[in-house]
C-alpha positions as CSV (number, residue, x, y, z in Angstrom):
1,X,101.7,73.4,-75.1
2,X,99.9,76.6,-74.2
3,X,97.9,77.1,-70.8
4,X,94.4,78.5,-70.7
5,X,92.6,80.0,-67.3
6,X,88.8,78.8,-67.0
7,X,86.3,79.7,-63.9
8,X,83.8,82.1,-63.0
9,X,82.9,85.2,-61.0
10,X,81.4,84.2,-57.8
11,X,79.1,86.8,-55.6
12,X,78.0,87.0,-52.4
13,X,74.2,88.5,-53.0
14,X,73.5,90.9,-49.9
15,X,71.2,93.6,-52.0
16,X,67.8,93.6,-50.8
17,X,68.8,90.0,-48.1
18,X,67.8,91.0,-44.6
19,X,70.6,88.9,-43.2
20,X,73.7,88.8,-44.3
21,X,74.5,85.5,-43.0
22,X,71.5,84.0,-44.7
23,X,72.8,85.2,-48.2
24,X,74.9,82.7,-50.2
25,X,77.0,82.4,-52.7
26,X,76.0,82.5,-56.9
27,X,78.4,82.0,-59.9
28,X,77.8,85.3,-61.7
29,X,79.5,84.6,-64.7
30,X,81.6,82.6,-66.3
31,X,84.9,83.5,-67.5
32,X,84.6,82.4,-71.0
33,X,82.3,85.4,-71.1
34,X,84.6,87.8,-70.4
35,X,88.4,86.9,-71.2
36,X,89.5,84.7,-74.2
37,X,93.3,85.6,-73.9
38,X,96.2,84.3,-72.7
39,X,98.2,86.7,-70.9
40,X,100.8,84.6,-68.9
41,X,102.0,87.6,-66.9
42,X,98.3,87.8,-65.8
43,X,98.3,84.0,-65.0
44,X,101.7,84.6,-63.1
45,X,100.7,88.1,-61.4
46,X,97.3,86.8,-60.0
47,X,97.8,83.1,-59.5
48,X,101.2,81.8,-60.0
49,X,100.9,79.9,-63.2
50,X,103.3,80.0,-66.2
51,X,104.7,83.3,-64.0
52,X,108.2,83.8,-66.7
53,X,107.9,87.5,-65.3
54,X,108.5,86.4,-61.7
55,X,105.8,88.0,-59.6
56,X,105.0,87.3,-56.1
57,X,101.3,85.5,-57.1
58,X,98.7,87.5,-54.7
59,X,96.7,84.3,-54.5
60,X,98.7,81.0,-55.6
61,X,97.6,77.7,-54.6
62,X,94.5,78.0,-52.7
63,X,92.2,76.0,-54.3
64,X,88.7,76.0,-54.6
65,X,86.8,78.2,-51.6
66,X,85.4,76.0,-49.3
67,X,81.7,77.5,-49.5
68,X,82.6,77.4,-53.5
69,X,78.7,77.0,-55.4
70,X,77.8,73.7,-56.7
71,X,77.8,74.6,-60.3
72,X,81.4,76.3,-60.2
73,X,82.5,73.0,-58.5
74,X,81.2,70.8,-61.2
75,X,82.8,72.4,-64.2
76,X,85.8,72.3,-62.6
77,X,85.7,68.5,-61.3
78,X,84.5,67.7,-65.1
79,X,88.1,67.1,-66.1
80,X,90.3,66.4,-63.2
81,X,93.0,64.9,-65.6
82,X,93.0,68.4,-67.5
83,X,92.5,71.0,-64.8
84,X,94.7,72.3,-62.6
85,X,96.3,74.9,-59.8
86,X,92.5,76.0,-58.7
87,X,92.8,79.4,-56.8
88,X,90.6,82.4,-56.1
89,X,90.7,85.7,-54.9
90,X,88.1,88.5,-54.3
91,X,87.6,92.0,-55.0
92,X,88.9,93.4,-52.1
93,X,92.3,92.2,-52.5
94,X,92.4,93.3,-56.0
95,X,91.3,96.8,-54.9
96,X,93.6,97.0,-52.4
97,X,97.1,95.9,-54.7
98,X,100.1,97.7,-55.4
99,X,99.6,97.9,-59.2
100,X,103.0,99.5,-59.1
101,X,105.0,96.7,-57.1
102,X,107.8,94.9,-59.3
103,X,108.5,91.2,-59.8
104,X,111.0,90.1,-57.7
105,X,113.1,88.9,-59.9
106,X,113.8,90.1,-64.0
107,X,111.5,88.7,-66.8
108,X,112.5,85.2,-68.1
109,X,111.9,86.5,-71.3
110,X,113.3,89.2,-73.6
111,X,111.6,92.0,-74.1
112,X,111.5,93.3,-77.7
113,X,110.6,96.5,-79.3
114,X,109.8,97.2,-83.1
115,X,110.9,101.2,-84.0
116,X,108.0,103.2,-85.7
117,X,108.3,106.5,-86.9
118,X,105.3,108.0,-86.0
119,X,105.6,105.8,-82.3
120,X,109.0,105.4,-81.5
121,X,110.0,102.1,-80.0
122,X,106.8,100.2,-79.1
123,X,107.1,96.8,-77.2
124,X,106.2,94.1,-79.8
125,X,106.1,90.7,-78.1
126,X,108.5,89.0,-75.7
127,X,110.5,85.9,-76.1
128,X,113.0,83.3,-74.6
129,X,116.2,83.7,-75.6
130,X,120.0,82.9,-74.3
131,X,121.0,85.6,-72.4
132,X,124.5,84.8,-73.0
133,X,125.5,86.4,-69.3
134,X,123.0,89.9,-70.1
135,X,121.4,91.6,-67.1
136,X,118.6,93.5,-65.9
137,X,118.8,96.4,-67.8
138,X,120.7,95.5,-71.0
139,X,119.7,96.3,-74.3
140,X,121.1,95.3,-77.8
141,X,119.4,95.0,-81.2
142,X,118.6,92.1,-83.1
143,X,117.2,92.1,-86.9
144,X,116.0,95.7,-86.1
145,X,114.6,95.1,-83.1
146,X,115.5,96.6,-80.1
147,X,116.0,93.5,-77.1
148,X,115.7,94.2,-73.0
149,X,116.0,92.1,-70.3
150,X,113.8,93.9,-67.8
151,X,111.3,93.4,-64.5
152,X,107.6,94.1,-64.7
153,X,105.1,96.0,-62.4
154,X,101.5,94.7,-62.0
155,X,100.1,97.6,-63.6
156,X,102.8,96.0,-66.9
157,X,101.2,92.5,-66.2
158,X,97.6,93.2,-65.6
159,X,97.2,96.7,-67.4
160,X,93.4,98.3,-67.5
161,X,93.0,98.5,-71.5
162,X,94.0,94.9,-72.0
163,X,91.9,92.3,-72.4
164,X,91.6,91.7,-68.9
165,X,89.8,94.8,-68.7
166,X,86.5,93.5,-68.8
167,X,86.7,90.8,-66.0
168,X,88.0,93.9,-63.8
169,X,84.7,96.1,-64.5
170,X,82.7,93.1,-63.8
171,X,84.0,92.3,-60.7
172,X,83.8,96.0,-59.9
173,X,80.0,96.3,-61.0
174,X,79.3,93.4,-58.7
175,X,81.2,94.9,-56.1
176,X,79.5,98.4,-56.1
177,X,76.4,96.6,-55.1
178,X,77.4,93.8,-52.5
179,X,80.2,94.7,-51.4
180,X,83.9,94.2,-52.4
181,X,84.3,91.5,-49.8
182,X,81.6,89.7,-51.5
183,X,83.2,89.3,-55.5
184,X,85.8,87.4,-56.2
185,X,87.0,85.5,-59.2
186,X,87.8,81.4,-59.1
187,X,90.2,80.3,-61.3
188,X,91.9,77.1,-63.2
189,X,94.1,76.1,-65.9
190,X,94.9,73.6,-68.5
191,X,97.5,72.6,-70.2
């Protein structure tokens, strides 16, 4: 059974609020809006979940903010049996990552590579296999297809073309307006 992230986009409105401490908090978007994938080195490099590629999550296990808005907090309470592993974290921290830090430990998975003339080898997919005793760094082929055990960056895991691209600019846009410390993305999953 697969795992799918749900949530929304929280921000902090200070544009055009005379006091900052009199702004609050709105849910700016939901997620469904912006991501329909399921990238589990995403799940695993933000938040910990389903993390095969071994990251160090930057923001596992902290539930939902305390000053979370009302209507965040009620699509996420709507199915306590089904969600789980509620976490958040803002703009700032993703702006200030180390896009090129690697997983602690090697992928989980094998790599694979398909062989294209016009490409070269072109990373096709990744899978579990037996690793029959294989390494960080080994190679072999397999029915034509070239197999790695390797270890990820975050820039790998969360790349800018993918499809998490768009929750990234959004966050961003927000950002450029109120303030980085004021976006962040709240997250859960299902199984």
């Amino acid at each position: 059974m697969g795992a799918d992230i749900h949530g929304f986009i929280e921000c902090r409105c200070t544009y055009g609020t005379l006091d900052e401490e009199d702004s609050r908090w709105h849910a700016a978007i939901d997620l469904d809006l912006l991501y329909g994938g399921r990238n589990y080195d995403v799940f695993g490099c933000l938040f910990g979940v389903r993390n095969y590629a071994g990251f160090r999550p930057l923001a596992e296990g902290r539930g939902l903010p305390p000053d979370v808005t009302t209507e965040v907090r009620d699509h996420y309470e709507s199915a306590p049996d089904l969600f789980h592993s509620a976490s958040w974290i803002g703009w700032d921290e993703l702006s200030a990552v180390d896009w090129d830090e690697a997983a602690l430990t090697h992928d989980a998975r094998v790599h694979e590579y398909r062989y294209s003339p016009e490409h070269g080898w072109y990373a096709s997919g990744k899978s579990f296999q037996n690793l029959d005793g294989r390494s960080e760094g080994d190679e072999w082929i397999r029915e034509g297809r070239l197999m790695r055990v390797g270890r990820m960056t975050r820039r790998e895991a969360v790349h800018e073309d993918s499809e998490w691209a768009p929750v990234r600019a959004t966050m961003k846009s927000l950002a450029d307006v109120h303030g980085a410390e004021y976006v962040r993305l709240v997250a859960w999953f299902d199984n």
